[in-house]
N, C-alpha and C positions, 0 to 999 in steps of 0.2 A: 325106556320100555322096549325099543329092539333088541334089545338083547336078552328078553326076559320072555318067558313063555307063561302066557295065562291058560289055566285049565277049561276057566269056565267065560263066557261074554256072553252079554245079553245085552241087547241095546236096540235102538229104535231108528225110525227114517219118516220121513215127512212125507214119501207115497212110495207104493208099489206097483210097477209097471211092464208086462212084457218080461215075465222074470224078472227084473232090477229091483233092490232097493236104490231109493232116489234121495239127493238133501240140497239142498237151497245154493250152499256155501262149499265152494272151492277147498279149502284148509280142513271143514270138516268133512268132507269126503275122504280127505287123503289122513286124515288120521283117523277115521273108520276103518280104511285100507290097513291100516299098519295094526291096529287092536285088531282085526279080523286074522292079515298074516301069523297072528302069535299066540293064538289062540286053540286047545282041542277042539271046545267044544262051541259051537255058535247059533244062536236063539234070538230072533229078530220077533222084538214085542209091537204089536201095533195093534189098531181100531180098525176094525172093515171099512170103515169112512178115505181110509188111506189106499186102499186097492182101486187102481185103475187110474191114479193120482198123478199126475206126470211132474216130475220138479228141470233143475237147474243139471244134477250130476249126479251121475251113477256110480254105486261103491262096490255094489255087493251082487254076484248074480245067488240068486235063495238056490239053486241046486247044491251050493257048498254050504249049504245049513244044514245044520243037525234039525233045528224045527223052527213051525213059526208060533208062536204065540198068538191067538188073538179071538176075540169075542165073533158068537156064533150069531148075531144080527143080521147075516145076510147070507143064507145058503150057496148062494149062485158066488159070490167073491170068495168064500173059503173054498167051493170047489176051484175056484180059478188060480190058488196056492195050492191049493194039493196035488193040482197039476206039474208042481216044480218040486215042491217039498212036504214034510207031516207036517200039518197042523193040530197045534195039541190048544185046545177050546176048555 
């Protein structure tokens, strides 16, 4: 896969915090890193339950997203993304 460029990614994280996507696990962070590095275009899906979430390890800051994906349940946490990136609801 490093040497292959993906057009499109979409993929998730177990919280959002302080700009970061966050995930539990050492290995899958770094191969979020690597699917992100080879990537155009990049769309981080989540639940407003996951904003302000704090985990283990940070992969991703959301100002290199193209958007973020996620359900409109909580005004006050999709402002707190659109502060980094577009959120498309």
């Amino acid at each position: 896969m490093t040497n292959q460029l993906l057009e499109q990614l979409r993929f998730s994280s177990n919280g959002v915090k302080d700009g970061l996507a966050m995930t539990s696990l050492i290995d899958e962070a770094y191969t979020q890193q690597i699917a992100l590095n080879h990537s155009l275009e990049k769309y981080l899906l989540i639940d407003s339950s996951k904003v302000g979430k704090d985990d283990f390890s940070s992969f991703c800051d959301l100002k290199e997203l193209n958007a973020v994906l996620m359900d409109n349940k909580d005004l006050e946490k999709k402002e707190r993304i659109e502060s980094y990136v577009e959120v498309i609801s």
